[in-house]
C-alpha positions, 0 to 999 in steps of 0.5 A: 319636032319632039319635047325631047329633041328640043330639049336635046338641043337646048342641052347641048347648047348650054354644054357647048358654051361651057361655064359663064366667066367670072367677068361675064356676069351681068348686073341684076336687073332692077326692080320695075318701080325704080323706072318710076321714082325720077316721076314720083319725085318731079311729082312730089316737087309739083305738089310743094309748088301747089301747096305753096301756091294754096298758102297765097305764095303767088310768086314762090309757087310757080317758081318751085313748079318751074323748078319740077319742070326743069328737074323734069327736063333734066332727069330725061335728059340724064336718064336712059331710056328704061329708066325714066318711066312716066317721064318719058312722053313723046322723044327725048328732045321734045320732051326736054324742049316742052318741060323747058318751055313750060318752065320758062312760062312759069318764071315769067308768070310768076315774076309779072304776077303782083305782090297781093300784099301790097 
């Protein structure tokens, strides 16, 4: 098949299907970075909780931590599939089910954790 009879035919298949309709337009398609913002703000969320933690808040930091993870579990929940980027690992419900987990984890940690002041 020749340059020009694919040409041909990708021409009279574009003539076939005529103009596009008003309603048939489809969203543009966004930029692949904005797949990464539902990671970076569970990240920035981790780094507060770390920074807390830093600070010698022992029982606010994983609290803040927990709270990223469920955010995290959250957010791949809510989210379509091309638009959690780095969040999703694995499956959608093992993904969920391991930030809960870790999550839960956390807020125990943190409430059986002493108060270093007293």
């Amino acid at each position: 098949m020749s340059l020009d009879s694919v040409e041909a035919a990708v021409a009279a298949e574009e003539q076939e299907q005529g103009p596009p309709e008003p309603g048939d337009r489809q969203a543009p398609e966004a930029p692949g970075w904005l797949a990464q913002v539902p990671y970076f703000l569970v990240l920035a969320t981790m780094a507060a909780g770390i920074v807390v933690v830093a600070a010698a808040y022992f029982k606010r930091g994983p609290a803040i931590i927990a709270g990223a993870l469920m955010l995290a579990a959250l957010l791949r929940y809510v989210l379509p599939e091309d638009r959690v980027g780095m969040l999703a690992v694995r499956g959608r419900w093992f993904d969920i089910a391991t930030a809960l987990g870790l999550a839960g984890a956390l807020v125990v940690l943190a409430w059986v954790a002493p108060a270093l002041g007293t």
